[in-house]
C-alpha positions in Angstrom: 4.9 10.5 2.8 1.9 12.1 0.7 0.7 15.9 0.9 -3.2 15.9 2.9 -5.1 19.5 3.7 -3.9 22.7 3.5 -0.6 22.8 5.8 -0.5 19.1 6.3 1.4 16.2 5.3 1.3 12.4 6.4 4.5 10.8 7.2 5.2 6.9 7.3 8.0 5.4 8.9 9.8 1.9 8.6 9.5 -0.4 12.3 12.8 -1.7 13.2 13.9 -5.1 12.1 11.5 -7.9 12.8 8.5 -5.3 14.3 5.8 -7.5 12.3 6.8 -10.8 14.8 8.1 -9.2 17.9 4.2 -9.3 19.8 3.8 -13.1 18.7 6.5 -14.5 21.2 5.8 -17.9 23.1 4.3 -17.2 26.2 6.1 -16.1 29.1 8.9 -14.3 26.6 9.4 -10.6 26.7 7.8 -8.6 24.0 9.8 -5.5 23.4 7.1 -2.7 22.7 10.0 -0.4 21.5 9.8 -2.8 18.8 6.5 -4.0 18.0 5.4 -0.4 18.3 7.9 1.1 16.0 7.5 2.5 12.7 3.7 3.7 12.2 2.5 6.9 10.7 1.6 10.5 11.8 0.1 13.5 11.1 1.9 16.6 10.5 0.4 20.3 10.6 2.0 23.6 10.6 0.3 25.8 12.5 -0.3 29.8 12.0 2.6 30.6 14.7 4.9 28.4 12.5 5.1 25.7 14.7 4.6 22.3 14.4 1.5 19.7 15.8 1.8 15.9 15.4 -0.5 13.6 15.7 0.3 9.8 15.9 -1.3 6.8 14.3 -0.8 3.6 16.3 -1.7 0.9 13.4 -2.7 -1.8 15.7 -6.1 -3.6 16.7 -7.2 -3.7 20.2 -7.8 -7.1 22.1 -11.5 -8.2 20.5 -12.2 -5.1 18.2 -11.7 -7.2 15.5 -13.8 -10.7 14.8 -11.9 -13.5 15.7 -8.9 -11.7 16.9 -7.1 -10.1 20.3 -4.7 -7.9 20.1 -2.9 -7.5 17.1 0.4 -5.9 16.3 1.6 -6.9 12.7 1.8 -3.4 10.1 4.9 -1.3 11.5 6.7 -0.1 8.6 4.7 2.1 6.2 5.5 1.6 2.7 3.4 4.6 1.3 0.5 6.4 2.4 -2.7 7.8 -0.2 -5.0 10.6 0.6 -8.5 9.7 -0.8 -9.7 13.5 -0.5 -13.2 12.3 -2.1 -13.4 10.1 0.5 -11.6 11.7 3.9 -9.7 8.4 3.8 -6.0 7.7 4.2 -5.0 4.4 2.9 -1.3 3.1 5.0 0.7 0.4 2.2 2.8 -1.6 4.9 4.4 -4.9 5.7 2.1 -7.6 5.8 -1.3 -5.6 4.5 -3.1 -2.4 4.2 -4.7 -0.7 6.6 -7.1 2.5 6.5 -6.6 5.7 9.0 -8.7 8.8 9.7 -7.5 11.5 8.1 -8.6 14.1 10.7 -7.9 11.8 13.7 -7.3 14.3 16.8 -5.9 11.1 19.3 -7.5 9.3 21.8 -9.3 5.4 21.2 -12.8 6.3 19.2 -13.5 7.1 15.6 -15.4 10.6 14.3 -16.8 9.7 11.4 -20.0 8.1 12.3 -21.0 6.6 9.2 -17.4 4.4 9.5 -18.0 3.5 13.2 -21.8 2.6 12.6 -20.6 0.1 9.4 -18.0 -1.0 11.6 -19.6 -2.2 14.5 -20.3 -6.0 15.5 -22.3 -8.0 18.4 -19.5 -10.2 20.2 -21.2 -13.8 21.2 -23.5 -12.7 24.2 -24.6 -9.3 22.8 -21.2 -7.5 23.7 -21.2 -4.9 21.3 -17.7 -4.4 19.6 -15.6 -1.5 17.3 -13.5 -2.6 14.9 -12.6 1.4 14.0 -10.2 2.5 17.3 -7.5 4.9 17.5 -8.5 6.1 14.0 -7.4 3.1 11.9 -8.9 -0.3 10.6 -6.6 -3.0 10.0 -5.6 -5.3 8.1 -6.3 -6.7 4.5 -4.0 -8.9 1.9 -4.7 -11.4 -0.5 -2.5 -14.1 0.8 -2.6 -17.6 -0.4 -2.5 -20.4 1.7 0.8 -22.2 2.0 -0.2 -25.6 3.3 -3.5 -27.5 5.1 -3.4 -25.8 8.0 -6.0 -23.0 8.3 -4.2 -20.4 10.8 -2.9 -17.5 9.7 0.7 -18.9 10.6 0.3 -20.7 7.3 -0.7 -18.1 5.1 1.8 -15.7 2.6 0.8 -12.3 2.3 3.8 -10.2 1.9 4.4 -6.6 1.9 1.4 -4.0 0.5 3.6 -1.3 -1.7 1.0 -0.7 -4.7 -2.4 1.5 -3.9 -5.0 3.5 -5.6 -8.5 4.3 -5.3 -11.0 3.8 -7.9 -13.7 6.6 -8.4 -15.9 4.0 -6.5 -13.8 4.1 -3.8 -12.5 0.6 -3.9 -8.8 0.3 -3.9 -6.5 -1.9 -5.6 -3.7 -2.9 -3.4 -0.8 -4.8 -4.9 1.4 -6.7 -2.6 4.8 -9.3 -3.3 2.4 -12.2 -3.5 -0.7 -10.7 -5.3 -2.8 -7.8 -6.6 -6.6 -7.6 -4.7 -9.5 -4.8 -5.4 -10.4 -3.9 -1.6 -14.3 -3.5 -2.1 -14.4 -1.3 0.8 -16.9 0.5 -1.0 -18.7 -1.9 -3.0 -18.8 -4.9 -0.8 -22.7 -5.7 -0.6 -22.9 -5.4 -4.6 -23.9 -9.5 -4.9 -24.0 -10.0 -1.2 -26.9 -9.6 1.4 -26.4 -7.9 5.0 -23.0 -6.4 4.2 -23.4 -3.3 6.0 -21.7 -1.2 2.6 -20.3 1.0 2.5 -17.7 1.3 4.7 -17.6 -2.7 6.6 -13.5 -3.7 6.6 -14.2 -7.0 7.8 -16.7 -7.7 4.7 -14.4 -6.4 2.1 -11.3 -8.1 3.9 -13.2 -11.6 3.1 -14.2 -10.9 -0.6 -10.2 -10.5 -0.9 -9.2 -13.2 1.3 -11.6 -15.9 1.2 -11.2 -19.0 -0.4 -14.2 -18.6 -2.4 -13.0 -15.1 -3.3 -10.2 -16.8 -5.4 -10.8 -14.3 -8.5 -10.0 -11.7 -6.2 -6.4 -13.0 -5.7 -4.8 -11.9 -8.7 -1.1 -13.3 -9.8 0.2 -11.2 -11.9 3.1 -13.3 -13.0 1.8 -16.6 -12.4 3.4 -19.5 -10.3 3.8 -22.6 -11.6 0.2 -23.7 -9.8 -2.8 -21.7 -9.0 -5.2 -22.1 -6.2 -6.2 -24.1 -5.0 -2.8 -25.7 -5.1 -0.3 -24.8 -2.8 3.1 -23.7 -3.9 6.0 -24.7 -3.1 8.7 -22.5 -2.8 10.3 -23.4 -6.2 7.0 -23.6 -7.7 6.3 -19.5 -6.4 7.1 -16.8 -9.2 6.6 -13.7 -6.2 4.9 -10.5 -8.1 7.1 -8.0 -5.7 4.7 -4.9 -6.7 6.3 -2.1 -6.1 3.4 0.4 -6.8 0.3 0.8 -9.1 -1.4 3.4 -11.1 -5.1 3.9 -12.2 -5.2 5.3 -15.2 -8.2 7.6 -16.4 -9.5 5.1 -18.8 -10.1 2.6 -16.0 -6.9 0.2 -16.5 -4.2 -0.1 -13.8 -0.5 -0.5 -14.5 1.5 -2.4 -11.6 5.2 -2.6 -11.4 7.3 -4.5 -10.2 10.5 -4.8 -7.8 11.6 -7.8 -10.3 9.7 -8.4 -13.5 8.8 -5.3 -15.1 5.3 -3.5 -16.1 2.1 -5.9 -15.8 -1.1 -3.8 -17.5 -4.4 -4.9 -15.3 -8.3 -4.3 -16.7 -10.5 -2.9 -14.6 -12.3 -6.2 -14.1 -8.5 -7.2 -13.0 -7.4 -9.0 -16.3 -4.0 -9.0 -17.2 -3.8 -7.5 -20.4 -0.2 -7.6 -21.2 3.4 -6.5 -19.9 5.8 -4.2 -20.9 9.9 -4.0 -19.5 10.4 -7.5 -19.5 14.6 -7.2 -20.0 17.3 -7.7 -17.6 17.8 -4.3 -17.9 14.4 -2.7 -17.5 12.3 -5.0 -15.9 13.4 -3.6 -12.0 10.8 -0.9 -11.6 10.3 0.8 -8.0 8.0 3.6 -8.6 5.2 4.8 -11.0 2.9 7.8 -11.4 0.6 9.3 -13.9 0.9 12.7 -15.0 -1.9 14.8 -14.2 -1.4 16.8 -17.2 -0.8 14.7 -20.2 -1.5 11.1 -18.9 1.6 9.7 -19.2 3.4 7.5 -17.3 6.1 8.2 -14.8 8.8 5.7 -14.2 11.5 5.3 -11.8 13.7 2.3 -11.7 15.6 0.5 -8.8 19.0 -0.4 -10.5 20.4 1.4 -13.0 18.1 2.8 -15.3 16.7 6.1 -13.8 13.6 7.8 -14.8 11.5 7.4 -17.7 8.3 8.5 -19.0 5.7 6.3 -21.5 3.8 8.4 -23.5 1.7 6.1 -25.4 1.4 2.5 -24.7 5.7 0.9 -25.3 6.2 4.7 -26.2 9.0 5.5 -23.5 11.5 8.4 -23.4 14.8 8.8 -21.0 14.7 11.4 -18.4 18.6 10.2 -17.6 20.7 12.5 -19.6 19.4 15.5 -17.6 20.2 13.2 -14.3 23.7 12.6 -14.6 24.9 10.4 -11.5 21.6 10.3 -10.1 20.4 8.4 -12.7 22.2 6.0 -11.2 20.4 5.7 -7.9 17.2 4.5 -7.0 13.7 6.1 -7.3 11.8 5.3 -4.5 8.5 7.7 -5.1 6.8 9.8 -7.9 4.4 12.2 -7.3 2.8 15.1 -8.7 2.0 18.6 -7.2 -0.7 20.9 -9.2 -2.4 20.6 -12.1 -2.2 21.6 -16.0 1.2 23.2 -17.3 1.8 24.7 -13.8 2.0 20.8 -12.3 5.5 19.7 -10.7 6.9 16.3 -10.3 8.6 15.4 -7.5 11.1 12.3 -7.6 12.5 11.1 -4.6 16.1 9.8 -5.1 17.5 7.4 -2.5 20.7 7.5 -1.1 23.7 4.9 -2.4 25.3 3.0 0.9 28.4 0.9 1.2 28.3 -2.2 3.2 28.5 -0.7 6.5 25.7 1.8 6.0 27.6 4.5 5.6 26.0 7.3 2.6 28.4 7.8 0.1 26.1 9.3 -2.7 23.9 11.5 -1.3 20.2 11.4 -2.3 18.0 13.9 -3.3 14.7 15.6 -4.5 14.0 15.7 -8.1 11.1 18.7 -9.0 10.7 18.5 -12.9 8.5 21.2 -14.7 8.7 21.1 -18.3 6.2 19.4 -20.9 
């Protein structure tokens, strides 16, 4: 979940096993829409008489509002969710790829914000004219890499989104299991006639996914080929971003689920990597400090939370943790600004092999220097 306007907070939820395949069923076989249209996001506001008002985000694409496509179910489960405030843009991180939502969506099939619906429109063969912005989202993006000669999407690997952030041009760097892309939502006609920028998804989406585009495919920790070679599976050396963090000097630092720290450019070089060892290298979580610019760091086995002051600088939070340092840090994020800033660190719950909690989780608010 991430904190939006003044009362309101955006909460993601994860789709029940095997949401992102349930719609693509051979013909004739039933396609359980408790399934394929679990998960998703919504909008929560309290309201003056203390009550609550919920608005739902149904991240799909209607048959035809996207080129090339019908109907498309694929993003249920939402991994985390950023509030471009600049912008009026929420940005979903979910299985399979990114999608963008309207932060003041108030229901129903059309989009408010005209500049996003007039970028966003298209002329289906015969002058039909088409939206790709309905129900207050745009989906889908991901830098996948082609897994053999076929060119459906069937043989494509994308993997799950879990790393955004939006740079002050309003791109956004997306980092998924397979690899790290800068979504030129933004920026998209810089180089290229007849875009339609700011604002065209499907002209972005192909400066990240096209085979030309292969720059824009970043792997982080290389396989054992590189496009236009197709891995094999023992050839593949899967990133697993967990998150990412813009820094203010321009540079991005990704985690990941498996190898550690991986420190990006902002023309998306790798510059180095930090937290290489067995011990460190299974990072779930980052966030920068809004009041120093340090680094925040939670861990998925083990090692807890820790902070990097300066560039391989890091100091323990643990010993103030106890057992939770034990468990794993799913989120970071920061609330306020200067001294009075809090950090909020989200603490999941330990289960035994029947599901069953049997360390509790918690909420984390840190204030000190």
């Amino acid at each position: 979940m991430t904190g939006g306007p003044a009362g309101t907070v955006f909460v993601g939820y994860e789709g029940r096993p095997n949401c992102e395949s349930e719609f693509y069923k051979a013909p004739g076989v039933f396609e359980d829409p408790a399934i394929y249209k679990s998960g998703d996001a919504d909008r929560v506001e309290l309201q003056p008489d203390g009550t609550l008002r919920v608005v739902h985000y149904d991240i799909h694409s209607p048959a035809h509002s996207v080129p090339g496509y019908g109907h498309r179910e694929k993003l249920c489960s939402v991994n985390r969710i950023i509030w471009d405030k600049a912008r009026n843009s929420l940005w979903f991180a979910s299985n399979h790829g990114l999608a963008w939502g309207e932060p003041d969506y108030q229901g129903g099939e059309a989009c408010a914000n005209a500049e996003v619906v007039a970028a966003n429109a298209w002329v289906y063969t015969g002058g039909e004219k088409r939206q790709r912005c309905k129900f207050g989202v745009m989906e889908h993006v991901h830098p996948a890499i082609a897994m053999g000669d076929g060119t459906s999407e069937d043989s494509r690997l994308a993997g799950d989104v879990w790393g955004v952030a939006v740079r002050p041009d309003g791109d956004v760097w997306l980092g998924t299991h397979i690899r790290t892309t800068r979504f030129k939502i933004m920026t998209n006609a810089v180089g290229h006639e007849g875009t339609g920028a700011p604002w065209n998804f499907e002209m972005a989406r192909k400066q990240s996914e096209e085979k030309k585009h292969v720059a824009n495919r970043i792997d982080l920790w290389p396989d054992a080929v590189a496009e236009p070679q197709f891995p094999t599976h023992a050839q593949r050396k899967d990133d697993l971003v967990s998150d990412l963090v813009l820094m203010p000097d321009g540079t991005v630092w990704v985690s990941s689920f498996a190898w550690g720290l991986a420190k990006l450019s902002d023309a998306g070089l790798v510059t180095g990597y930090l937290l290489e060892g067995d011990g460190d290298r299974n990072i779930s979580s980052l966030e920068l400090d809004t009041r120093d610019g340090s680094l925040w760091i939670g861990h998925r086995w083990g090692k807890g939370l820790r902070r990097m002051h300066g560039e391989g600088a890091f100091v323990s939070h643990n010993p103030a943790l106890g057992g939770l340092s034990a468990l794993p840090v799913w989120d970071i994020q920061m609330v306020g600004s200067g001294d009075a800033r809090k950090v909020l660190v989200a603490f999941s719950a330990q289960r035994d092999a029947t599901g069953a909690i049997v360390r509790p989780g918690a909420i984390g608010v840190y204030s000190g220097k």
